[in-house]
Backbone as numpy.savetxt, mean C-alpha at the origin, in Angstrom:
# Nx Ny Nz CAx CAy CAz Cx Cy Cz
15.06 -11.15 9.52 14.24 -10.00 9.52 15.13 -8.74 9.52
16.14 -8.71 9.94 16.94 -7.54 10.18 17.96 -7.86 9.09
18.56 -8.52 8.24 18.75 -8.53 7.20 18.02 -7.99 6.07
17.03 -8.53 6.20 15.90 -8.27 5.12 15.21 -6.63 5.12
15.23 -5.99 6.61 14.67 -4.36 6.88 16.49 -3.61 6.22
17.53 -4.31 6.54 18.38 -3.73 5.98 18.63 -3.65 4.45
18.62 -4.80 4.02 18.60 -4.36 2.71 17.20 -3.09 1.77
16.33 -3.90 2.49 15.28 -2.65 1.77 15.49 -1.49 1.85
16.04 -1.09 3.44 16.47 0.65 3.40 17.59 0.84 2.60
18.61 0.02 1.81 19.31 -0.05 1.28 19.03 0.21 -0.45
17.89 -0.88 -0.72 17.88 -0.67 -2.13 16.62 1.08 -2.24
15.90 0.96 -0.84 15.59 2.56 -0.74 16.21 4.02 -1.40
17.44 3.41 -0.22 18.13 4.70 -0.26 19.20 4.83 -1.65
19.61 3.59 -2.40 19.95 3.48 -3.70 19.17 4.19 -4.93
17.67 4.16 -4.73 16.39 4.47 -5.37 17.23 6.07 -5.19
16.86 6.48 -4.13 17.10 7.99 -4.06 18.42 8.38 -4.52
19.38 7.82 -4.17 20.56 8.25 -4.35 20.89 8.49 -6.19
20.50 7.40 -6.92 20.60 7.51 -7.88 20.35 8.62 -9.45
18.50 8.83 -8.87 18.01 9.86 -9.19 18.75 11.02 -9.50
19.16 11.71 -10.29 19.39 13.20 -10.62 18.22 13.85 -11.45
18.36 15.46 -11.58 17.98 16.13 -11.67 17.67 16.70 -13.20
18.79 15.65 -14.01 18.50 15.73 -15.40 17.08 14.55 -16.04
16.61 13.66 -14.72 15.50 12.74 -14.95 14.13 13.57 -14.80
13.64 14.16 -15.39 12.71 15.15 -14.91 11.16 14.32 -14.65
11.13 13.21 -14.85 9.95 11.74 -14.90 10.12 11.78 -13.07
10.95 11.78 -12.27 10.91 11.34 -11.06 10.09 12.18 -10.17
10.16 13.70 -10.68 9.94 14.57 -9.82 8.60 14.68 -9.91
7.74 14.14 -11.44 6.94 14.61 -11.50 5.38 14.05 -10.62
4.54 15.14 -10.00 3.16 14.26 -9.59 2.30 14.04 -10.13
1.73 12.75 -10.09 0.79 12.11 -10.59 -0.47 13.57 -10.98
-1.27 13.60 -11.69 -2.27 14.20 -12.01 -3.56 14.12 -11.08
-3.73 14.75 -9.98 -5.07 14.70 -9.13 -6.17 13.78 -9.33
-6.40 14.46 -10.65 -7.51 13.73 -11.44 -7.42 12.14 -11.20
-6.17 11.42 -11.50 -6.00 9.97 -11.57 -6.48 9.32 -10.58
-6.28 10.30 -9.18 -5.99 9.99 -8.00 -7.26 9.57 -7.25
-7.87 10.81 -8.51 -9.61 10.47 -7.72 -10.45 9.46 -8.06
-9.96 9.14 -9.40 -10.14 7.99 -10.24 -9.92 6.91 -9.93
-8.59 6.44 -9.15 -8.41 5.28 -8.36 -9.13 5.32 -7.34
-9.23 5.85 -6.38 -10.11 5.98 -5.21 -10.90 5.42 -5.89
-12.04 5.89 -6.92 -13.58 5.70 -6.81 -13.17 4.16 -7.47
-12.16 3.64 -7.54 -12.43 2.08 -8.35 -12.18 1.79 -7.30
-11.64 1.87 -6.36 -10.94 0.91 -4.53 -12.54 0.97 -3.61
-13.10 2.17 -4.19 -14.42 2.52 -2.55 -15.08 1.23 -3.04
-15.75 0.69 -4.53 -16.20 -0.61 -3.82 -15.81 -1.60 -3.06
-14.21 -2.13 -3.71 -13.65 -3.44 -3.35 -13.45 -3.28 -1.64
-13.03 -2.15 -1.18 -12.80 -1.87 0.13 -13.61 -1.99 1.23
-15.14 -1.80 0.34 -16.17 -1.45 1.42 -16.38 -2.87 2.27
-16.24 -3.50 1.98 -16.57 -5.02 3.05 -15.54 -5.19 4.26
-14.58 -4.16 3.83 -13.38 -4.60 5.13 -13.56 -3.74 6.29
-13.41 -3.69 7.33 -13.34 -3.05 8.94 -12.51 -1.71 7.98
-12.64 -0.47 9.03 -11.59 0.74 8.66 -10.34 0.19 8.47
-9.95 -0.18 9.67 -8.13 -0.58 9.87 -8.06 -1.24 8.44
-8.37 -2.34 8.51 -8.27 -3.37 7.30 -8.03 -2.33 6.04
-8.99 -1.25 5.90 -9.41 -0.76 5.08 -7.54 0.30 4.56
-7.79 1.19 5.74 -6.94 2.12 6.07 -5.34 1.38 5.44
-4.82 -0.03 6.37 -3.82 -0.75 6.03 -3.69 -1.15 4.83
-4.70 -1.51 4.16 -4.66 -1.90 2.53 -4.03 -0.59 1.85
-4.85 0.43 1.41 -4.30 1.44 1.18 -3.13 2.08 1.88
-2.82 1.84 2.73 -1.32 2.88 2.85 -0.17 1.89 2.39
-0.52 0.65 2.71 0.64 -0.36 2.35 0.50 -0.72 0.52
-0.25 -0.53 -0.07 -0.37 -0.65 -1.56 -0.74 0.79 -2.40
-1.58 1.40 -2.00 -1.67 2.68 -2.95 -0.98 4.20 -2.05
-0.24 3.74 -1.32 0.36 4.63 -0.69 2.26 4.86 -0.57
2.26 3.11 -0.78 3.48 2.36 -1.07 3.87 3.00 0.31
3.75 2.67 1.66 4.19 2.87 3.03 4.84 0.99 3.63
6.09 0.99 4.21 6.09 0.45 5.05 5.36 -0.29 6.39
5.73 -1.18 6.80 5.24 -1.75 8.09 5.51 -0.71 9.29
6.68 -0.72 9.18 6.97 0.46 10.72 6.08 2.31 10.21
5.99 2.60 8.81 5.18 3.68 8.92 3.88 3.73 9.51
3.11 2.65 8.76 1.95 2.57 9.15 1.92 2.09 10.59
2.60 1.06 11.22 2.15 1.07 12.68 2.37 2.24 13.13
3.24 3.55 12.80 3.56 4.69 13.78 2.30 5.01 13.34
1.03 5.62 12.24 0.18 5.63 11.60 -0.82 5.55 12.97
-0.74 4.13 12.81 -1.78 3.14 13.54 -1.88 3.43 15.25
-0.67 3.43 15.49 -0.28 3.53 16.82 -0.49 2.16 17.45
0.56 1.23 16.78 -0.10 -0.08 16.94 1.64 -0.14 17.08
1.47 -1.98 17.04 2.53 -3.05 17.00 2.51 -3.08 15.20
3.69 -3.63 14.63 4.33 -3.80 13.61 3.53 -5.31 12.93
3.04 -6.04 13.92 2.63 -7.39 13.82 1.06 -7.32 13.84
0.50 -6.62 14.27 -0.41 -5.78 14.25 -1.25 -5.19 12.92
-0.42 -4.54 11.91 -0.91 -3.81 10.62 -0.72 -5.37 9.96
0.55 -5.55 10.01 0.61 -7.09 9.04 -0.41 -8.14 9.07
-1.36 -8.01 10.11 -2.24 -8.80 10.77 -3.67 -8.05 9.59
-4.03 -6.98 9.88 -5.04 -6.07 9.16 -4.50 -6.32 7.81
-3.34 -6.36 6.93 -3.20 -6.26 5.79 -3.72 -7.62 5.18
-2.74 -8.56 6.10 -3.06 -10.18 5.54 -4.32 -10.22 5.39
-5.27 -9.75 6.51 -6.37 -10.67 6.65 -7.96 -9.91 5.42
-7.45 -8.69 5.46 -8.33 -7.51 4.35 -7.92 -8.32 3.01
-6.27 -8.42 2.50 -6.19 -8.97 1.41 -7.18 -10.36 1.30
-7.20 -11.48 1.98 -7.36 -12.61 2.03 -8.93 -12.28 1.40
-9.60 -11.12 2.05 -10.72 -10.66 2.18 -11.68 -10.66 0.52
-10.23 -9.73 0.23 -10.56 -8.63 -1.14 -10.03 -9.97 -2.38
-9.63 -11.47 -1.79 -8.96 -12.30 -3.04 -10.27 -13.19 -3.16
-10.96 -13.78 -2.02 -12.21 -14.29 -1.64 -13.70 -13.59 -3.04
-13.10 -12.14 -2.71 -14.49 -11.30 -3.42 -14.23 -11.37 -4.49
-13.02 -11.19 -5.31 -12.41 -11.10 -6.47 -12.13 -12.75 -7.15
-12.54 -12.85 -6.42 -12.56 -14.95 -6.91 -14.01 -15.13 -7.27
-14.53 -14.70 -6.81 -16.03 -14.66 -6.74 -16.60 -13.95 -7.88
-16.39 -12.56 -8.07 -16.66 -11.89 -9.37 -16.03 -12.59 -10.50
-15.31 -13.07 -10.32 -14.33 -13.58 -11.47 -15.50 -14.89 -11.96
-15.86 -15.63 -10.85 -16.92 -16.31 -11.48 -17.90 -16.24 -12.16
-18.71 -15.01 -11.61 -20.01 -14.66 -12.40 -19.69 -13.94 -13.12
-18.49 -13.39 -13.54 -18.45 -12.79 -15.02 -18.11 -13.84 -16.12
């Protein structure tokens, strides 16, 4: 585990380090518009999960946040969000197995 938190802050901080200023693609933000656009495709799939569940899905996938962010987030344990993420995903693969049928 501490191998594994090390390298990620590693290939992290590689991510950043690399970046210059002649890449003008890095700096740029996404378009609002998109933003609202994703939202309104997530508010259905989401709606069946508890907040947390809810909250943890999104910061750990459309937020691209860490475990230790979101528990500071949460004000939780680290084992804790991983717990809300697993169990929302498991949630949202169940529903999406399901649509997949009746279409």
């Amino acid at each position: 585990m501490v191998v594994n938190g090390h390298l990620s802050w590693r290939r992290r901080w590689y991510q950043r380090a690399v970046r210059t200023v002649a890449d003008p693609t890095w700096f740029r933000e996404p378009h609002p518009a998109g933003r609202i656009a994703d939202g309104a495709q997530l508010k259905k799939p989401l709606s069946g999960l508890s907040r947390s569940q809810q909250a943890a899905v999104v910061l750990r996938f459309y937020e691209d946040r860490d475990d230790d962010e979101i528990a500071s987030v949460f004000g939780c344990a680290v084992g804790t969000v991983r717990s809300h993420i697993s169990r929302g995903l498991s949630v949202l693969r169940v529903r999406m197995g399901a649509e997949m049928e009746v279409a």
